[in-house]
C-alpha positions in Angstrom: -15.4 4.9 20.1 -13.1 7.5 21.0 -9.5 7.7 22.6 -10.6 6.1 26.2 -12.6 3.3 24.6 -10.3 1.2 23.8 -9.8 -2.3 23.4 -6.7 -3.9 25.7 -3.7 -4.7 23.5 -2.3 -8.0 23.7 -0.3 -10.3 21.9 -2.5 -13.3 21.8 -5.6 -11.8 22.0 -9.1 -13.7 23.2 -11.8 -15.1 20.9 -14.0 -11.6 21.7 -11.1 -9.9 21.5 -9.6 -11.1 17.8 -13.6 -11.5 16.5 -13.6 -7.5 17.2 -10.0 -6.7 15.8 -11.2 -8.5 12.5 -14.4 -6.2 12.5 -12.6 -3.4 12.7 -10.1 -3.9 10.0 -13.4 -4.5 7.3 -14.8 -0.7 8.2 -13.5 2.2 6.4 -14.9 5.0 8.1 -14.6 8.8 7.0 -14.5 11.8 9.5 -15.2 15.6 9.6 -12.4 18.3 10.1 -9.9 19.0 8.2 -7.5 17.2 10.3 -7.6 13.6 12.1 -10.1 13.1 15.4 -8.7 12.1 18.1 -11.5 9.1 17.9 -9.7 8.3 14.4 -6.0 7.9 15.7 -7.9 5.7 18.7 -9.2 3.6 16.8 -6.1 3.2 14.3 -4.4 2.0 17.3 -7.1 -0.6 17.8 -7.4 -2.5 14.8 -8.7 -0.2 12.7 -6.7 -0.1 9.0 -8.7 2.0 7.0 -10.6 5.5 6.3 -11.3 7.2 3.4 -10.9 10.9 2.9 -13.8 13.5 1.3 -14.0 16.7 -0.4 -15.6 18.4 2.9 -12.2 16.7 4.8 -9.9 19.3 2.2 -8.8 22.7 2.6 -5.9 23.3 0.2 -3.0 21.2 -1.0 -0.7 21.9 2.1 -3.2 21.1 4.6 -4.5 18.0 2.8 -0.9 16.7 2.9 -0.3 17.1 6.2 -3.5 15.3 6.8 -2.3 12.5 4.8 1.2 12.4 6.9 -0.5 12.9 10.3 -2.5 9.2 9.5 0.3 7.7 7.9 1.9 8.7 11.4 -0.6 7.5 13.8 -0.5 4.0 11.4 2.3 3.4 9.2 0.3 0.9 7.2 -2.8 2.6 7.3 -4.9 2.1 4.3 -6.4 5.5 3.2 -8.8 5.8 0.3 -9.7 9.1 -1.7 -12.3 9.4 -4.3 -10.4 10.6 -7.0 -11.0 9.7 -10.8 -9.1 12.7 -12.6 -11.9 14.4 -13.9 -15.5 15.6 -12.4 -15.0 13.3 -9.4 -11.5 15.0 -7.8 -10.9 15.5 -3.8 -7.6 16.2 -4.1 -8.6 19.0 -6.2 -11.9 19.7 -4.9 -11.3 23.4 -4.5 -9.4 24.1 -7.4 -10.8 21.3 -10.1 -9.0 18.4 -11.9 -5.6 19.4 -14.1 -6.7 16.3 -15.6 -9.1 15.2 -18.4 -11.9 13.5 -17.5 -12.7 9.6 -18.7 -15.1 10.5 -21.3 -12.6 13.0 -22.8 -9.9 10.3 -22.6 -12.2 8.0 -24.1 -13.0 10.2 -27.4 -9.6 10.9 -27.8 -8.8 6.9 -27.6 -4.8 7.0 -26.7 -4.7 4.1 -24.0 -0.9 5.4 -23.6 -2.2 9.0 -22.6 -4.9 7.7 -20.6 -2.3 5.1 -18.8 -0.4 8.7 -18.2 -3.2 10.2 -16.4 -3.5 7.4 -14.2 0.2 7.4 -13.3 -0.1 11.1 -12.9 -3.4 11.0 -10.4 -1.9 8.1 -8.4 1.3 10.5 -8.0 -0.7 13.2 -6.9 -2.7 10.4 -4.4 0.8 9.5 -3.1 2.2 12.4 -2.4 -0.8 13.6 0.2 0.0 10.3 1.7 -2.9 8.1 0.6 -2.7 4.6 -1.1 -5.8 3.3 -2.3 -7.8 5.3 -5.0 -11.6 4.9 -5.6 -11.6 5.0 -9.6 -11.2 5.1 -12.3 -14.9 4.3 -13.2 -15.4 1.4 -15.2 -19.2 2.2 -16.1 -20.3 2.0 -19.4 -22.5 5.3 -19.7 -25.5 3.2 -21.9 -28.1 5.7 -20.6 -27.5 9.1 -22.1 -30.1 10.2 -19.0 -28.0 9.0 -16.3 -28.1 11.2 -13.7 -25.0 10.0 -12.0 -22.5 8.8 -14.6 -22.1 10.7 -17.5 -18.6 11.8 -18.3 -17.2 9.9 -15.5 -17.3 7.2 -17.7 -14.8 6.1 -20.7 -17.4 6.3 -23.3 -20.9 3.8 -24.0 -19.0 1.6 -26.1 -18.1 -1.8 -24.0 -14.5 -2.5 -25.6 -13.7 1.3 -25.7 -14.3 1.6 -22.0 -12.8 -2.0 -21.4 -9.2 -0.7 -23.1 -8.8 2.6 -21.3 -10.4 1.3 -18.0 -7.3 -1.0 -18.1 -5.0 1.5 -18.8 -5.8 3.8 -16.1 -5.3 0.7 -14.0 -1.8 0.4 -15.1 -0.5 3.5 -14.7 -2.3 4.1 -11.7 -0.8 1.1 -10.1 2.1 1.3 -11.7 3.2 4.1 -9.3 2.4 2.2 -6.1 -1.5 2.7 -5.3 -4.2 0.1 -5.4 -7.0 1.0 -8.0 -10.4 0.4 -7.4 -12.5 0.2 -10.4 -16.2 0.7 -9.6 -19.4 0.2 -9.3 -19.5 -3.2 -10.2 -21.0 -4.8 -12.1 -22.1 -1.6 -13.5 -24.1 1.8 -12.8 -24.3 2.8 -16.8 -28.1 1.8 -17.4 -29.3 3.5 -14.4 -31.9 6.6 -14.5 -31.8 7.2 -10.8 -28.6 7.9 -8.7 -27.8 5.7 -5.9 -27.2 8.3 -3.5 -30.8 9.0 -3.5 -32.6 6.1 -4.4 -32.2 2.6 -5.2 -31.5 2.1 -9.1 -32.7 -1.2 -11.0 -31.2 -2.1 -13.7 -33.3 -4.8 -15.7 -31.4 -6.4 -18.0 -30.7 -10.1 -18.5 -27.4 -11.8 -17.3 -26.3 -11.7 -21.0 -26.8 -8.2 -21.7 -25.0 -7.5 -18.5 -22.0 -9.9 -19.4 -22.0 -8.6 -22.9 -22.4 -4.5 -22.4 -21.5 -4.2 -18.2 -18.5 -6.6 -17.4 -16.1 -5.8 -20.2 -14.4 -3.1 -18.2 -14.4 -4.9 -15.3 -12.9 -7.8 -16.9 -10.6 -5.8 -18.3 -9.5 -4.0 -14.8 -9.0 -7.6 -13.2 -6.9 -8.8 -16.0 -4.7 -5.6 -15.8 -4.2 -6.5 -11.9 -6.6 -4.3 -10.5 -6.2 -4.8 -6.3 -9.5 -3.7 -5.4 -13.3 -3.8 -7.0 -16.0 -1.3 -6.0 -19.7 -2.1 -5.5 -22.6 -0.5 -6.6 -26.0 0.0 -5.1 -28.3 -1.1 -7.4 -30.9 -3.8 -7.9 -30.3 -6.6 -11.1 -33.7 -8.5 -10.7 -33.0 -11.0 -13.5 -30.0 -12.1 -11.9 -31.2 -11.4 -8.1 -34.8 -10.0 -7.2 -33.9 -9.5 -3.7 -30.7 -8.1 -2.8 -28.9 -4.9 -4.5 -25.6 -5.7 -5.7 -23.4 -4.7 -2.5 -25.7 -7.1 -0.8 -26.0 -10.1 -3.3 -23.7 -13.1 -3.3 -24.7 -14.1 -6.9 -23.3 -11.2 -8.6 -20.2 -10.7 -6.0 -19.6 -14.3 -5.6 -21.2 -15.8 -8.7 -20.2 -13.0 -10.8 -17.3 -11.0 -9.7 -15.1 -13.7 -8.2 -16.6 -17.0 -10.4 -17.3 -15.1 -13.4 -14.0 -12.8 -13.6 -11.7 -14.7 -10.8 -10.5 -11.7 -9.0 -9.1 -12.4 -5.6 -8.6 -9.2 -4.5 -10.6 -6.6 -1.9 -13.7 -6.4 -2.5 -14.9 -2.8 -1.4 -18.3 -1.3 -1.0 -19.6 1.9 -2.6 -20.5 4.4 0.7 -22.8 2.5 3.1 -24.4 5.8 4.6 -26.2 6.4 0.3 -30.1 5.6 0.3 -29.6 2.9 -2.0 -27.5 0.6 0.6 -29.0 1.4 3.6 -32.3 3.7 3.3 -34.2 1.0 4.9 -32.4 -1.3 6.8 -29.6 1.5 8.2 -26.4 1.5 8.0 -25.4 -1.2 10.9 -27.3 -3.8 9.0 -26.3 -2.6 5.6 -22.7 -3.6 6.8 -24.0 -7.5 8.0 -25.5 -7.9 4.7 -22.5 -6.7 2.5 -20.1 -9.0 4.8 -22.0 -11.6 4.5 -22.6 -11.3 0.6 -18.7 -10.7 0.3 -17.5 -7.3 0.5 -14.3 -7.2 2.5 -13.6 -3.5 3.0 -16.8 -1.3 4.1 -16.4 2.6 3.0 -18.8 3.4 5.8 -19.4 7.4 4.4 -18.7 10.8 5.0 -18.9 12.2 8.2 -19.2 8.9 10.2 -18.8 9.5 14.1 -17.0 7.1 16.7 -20.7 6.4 18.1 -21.7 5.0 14.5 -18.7 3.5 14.4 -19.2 1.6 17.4 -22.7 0.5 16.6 -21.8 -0.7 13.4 -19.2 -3.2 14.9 -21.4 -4.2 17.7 -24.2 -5.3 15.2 -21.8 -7.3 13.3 -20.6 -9.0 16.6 -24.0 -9.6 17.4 -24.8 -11.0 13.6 -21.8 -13.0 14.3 -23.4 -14.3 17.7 -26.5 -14.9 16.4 -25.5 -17.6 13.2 -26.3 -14.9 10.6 -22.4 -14.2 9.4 -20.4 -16.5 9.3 -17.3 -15.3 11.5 -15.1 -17.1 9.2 -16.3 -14.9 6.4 -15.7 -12.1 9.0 -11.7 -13.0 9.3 -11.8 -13.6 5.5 -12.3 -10.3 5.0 -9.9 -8.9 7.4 -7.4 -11.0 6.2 -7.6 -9.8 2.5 -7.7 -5.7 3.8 -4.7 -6.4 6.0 -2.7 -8.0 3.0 -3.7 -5.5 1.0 -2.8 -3.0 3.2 0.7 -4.4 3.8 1.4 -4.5 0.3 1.1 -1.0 -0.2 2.8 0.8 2.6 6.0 0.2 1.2 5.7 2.5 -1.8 3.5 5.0 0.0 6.1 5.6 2.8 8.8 5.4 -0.4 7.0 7.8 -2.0 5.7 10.6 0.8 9.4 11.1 1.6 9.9 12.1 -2.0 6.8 14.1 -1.7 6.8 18.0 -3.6 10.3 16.5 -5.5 9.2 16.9 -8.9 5.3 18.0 -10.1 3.1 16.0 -11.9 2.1 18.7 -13.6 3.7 22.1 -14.5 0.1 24.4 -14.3 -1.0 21.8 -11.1 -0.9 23.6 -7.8 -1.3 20.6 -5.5 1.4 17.8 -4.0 3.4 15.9 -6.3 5.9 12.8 -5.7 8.7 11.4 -7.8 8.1 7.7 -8.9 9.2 5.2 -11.3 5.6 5.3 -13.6 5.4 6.7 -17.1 5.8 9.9 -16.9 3.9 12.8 -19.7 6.1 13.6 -22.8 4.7 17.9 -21.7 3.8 19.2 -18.9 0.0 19.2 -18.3 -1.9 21.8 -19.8 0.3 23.0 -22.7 -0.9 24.1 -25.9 -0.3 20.5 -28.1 -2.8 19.3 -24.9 -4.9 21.6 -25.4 -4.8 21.3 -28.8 -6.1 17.7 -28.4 -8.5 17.9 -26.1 -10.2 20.8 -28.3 -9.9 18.0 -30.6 -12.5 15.8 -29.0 -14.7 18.4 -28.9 -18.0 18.0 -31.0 -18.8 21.0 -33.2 -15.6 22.6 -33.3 -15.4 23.8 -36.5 -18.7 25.6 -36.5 -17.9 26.7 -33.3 -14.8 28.4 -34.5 -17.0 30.1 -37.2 -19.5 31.5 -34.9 -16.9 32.7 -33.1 -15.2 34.5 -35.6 -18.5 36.2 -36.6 -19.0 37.4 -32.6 -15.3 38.6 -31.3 -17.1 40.6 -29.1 -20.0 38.2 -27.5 -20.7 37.6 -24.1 -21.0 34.3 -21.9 -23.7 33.5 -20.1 -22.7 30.5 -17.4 -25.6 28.1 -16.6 -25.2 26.9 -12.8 -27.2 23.4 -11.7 -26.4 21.8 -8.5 -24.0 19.0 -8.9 -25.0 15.1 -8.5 -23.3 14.3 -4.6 -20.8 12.1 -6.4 -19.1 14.9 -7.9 -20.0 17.6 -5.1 -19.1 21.3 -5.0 -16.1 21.2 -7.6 -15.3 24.0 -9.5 -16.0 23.3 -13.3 -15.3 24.5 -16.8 -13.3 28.0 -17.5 -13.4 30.5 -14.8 -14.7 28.0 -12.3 -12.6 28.5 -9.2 -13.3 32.4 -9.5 -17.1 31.8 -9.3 -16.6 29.1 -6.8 -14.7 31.2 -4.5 -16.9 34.4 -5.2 -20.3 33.1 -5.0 -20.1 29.6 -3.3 -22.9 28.8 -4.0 -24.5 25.2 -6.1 -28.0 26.0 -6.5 -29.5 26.8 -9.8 -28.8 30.0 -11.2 -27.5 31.6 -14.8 -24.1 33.6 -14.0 -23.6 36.3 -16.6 -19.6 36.9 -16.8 -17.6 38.7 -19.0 -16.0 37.7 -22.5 -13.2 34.9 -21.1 -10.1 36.8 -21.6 -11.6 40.0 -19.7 -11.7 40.3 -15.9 -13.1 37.8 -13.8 -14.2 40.1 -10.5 -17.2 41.2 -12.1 -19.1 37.8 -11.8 -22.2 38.3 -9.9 -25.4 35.8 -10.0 -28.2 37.2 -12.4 -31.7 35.4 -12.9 -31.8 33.6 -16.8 -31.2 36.0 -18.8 -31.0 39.8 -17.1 -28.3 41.4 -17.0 -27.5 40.7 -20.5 -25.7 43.4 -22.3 -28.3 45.5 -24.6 -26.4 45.0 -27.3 -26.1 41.3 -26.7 -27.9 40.9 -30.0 -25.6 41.9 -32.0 -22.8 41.0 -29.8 -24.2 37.3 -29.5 -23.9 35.3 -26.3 -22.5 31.8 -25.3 -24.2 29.8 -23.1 -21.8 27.9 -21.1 -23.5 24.7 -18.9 -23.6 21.1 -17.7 -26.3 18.4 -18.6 -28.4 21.5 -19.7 -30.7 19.1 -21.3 -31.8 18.1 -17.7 -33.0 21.4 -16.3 -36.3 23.2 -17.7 -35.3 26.4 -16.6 -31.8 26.5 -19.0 -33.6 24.6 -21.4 -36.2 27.6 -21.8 -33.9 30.2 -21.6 -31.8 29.0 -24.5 -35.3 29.1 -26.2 -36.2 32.3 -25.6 -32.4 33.1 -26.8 -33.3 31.3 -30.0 -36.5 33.1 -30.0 -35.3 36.3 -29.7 -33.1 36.6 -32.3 -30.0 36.4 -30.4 -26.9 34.4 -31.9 -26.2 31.8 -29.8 -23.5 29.5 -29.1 -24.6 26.5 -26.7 -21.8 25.0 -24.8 -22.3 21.2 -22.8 -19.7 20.2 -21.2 -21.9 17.6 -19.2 -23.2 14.5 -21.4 -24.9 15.8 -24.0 -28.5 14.5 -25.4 -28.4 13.9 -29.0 -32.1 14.1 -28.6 -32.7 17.3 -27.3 -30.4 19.0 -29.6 -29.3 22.0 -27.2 -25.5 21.9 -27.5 -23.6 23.4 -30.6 -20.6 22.4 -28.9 -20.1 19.1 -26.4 -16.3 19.0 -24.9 -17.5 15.8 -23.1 -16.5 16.7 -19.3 -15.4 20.1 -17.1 -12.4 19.5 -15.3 -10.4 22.7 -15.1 -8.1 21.5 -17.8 -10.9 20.8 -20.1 -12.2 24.1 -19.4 -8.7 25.9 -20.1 -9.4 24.0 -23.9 -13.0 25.4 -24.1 -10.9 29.0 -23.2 -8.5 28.3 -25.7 -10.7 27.3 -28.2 -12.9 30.5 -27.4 -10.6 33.1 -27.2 -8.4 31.6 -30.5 -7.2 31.7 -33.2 -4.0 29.4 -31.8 -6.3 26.1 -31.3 
């Protein structure tokens, strides 16, 4: 589709006509560029409500904005989605990191008032780059400590834990005007494979799933929660055949029976191997229509060709007595409500837009609004304070530390899962990211935090280690180290050759494995201004 394919206008349009309108307002594509195709504003003007904006769609906080304005323009009551959780997972910050704790810090420090704070404060940020419907927070409970996927995107593995400060995100999030969508229903927590790349099972009975999986969603619905996310992955004690996004026994049966929610039902990315890796994506979007997914988030990078194809096969599913077409206008109706609920406040609050920040140390868009607001800004030293707090193995840490003023840091890089992307992480991330730019694995040897950061340069495991480094001592600095051989060894050989050592996860740690001396549970850039604070001391 692009601006000279369009569909004729009309105020009471034909049967063909209205059938492909109503198609059109289930798809939520995403695009490439860094600002909106002219294809996009075609087929806004066509029916189209929706798109959802990526990482690879932002260039800096200005440019993102006017993005955001330039759809709101072309459709006033567009409905435009981000990925943003306020931690790992960021696209508003995706070249800079999160100001935000993640979900798993929030969840150890267990203050469902500060976590309904964060929310507020990510949903003003969403606003303010003109965008209305946010893709988090997640609502997995992280059972597998070798999820490959989840992790610290996730409130914590206890079910009630995750349940309360799922809720409270929702709150504050939609409390300032957005709609929340809690995913991946009904829940991506026991999975050792990641969606993106494969298609997950999860075999667990219906009770185990009720009992450790739906408590945060519950929870999300009864805090009001407008939208639910699907996940890709395969229940075979509850259905054998179909993946989630595709079954109607756990959207229908579960999801709206089980937990009555009424409102859009909205699938994870369509374009991920574990929705459409053998059937394509055209057919992947029949099958989630027809299960019950209202609003399809088609992927990144869709073109107007795709685009096209994708409503022609569900015309043709229509034509041929596979979907319903009433289930078809079901779903349209229920994005276009949605949709019209929320452009009030996001028009209300883009002309407030850069008014007052969200954050004093945040360097991206902020909006006034009427949701709790922080009692300090974000990022001061009581924050800190408390997110150092939730830190495992502080104290000892802070010992070690005092023993080796003078040791160096040694930062482990591992390519990040695609949910989470090229974000800079941890302390001195957006240096490295902007120096190196670069995501495969490597060790990055850096100076003492504190000293200058332009003499970052990639090193094999361990060269480039100071001679001295013996005495000195050296901290490792990594995510899910436990998961990569080649870190895993060169602690070892750390260990082995008599080097003091200070082992620093800031992924999910394994408890098993035993590598970390310290585990700050997530690396946002706020939680790695803690792991600085805490390093550099003695104030924290």
């Amino acid at each position: 589709m692009n601006a000279t394919q369009r569909v004729p206008r009309a105020d009471a349009p034909g049967e063909p006509e209205r059938l492909h309108l109503d198609i059109r307002a289930t798809l939520m594509p995403g695009f490439t560029g860094h600002t909106v195709p002219a294809w996009i504003e075609g087929a806004l003007g066509e029916g189209l409500i929706s798109v959802c904006v990526y990482g690879d769609n932002v260039r800096d906080a200005r440019q993102l904005r006017e993005l955001g304005e330039a759809l709101r323009r072309t459709r006033s009551d567009a409905l435009i989605a981000i990925d943003e959780e306020g931690g790992e997972v960021t696209r508003l910050h995706y070249r800079s990191g999160a100001p935000y704790p993640g979900a798993a810090v929030l969840g150890r420090i267990d203050d469902e008032a500060y976590t309904e704070r964060v929310g507020a404060a990510v949903a003003r940020d969403v606003l303010a780059s003109g965008f209305n419907l946010v893709l988090g927070p997640d609502a997995d409970v992280n059972s597998n400590p070798a999820n490959p996927v989840i992790g610290t995107r996730s409130f914590g593995a206890d079910p009630d834990l995750a349940a309360r400060h799922v809720a409270a995100w929702v709150r504050g999030a939609q409390a300032a005007g957005v709609a929340a969508c809690p995913k991946h229903f009904p829940g991506h927590g026991d999975t050792a494979q990641d969606s993106h790349l494969a298609l997950p099972a999860v075999d667990a009975p219906s009770e185990l799933i009720e009992r450790r999986d739906l408590p945060p969603f519950r929870a999300a619905v009864e805090a009001g929660a407008r939208a639910v996310m699907t996940s890709h992955i395969l229940l075979p004690q509850i259905d054998a055949e179909a993946p989630a996004t595709f079954s109607p026994a756990i959207l229908q049966g579960m999801l709206r029976g089980g937990l009555g929610f009424s409102g859009a039902i909205v699938t994870d990315a369509l374009d991920m191997a574990g929705a459409s890796g053998e059937s394509g994506i055209p057919e992947a979007a029949v099958r989630a229509l027809a299960a019950g997914c209202d609003l399809l988030c088609i992927g990144i990078g869709t073109t107007p060709g795709q685009l096209r194809e994708i409503e022609d096969r569900i015309a043709a599913a229509v034509s041929e007595g596979r979907l319903p077409e009433t289930r078809v206008r079901e779903a349209a109706a229920r994005v276009r409500e949605l949709a019209a609920a929320l452009a009030g406040a996001a028009a209300a609050n883009a002309a407030l837009a850069g008014d007052a920040p969200a954050g004093a140390a945040q360097p991206g868009p902020a909006a006034a609004s009427t949701a709790p607001v922080p009692s300090a800004p974000w990022g001061g030293t009581e924050e800190l304070a408390r997110i150092v707090a939730s830190f495992d193995g502080v104290e000892p840490a802070r010992r070690w530390l005092g023993e080796h003023p003078r040791a160096a840091v040694l930062r482990v890089e591992a390519e990040a899962n695609m949910a989470v992307g090229a974000v800079p992480w941890g302390p001195f991330a957006a240096a490295v990211h902007a120096k190196t730019g670069e995501s495969g694995a490597a060790a990055r040897f850096l100076a003492r935090p504190g000293t200058s950061t332009d003499e970052v340069s990639p090193m094999p495991w361990t060269l480039g280690l100071p001679a001295d480094a013996s005495s000195r001592g050296v901290i490792v600095i990594g995510r899910d180290l436990h998961r990569h051989e080649f870190a895993h060894d060169g602690i070892e050989s750390l260990h082995d050759e008599g080097v003091p050592t200070l082992v620093v996860e800031m992924g999910w740690p394994d408890a098993e494995r035993g590598l970390a001396d310290v585990a700050t549970h997530g690396a946002s850039r706020l939680v790695g201004e803690a792991l600085l604070a805490l390093i550099e001391g003695p104030g924290l």
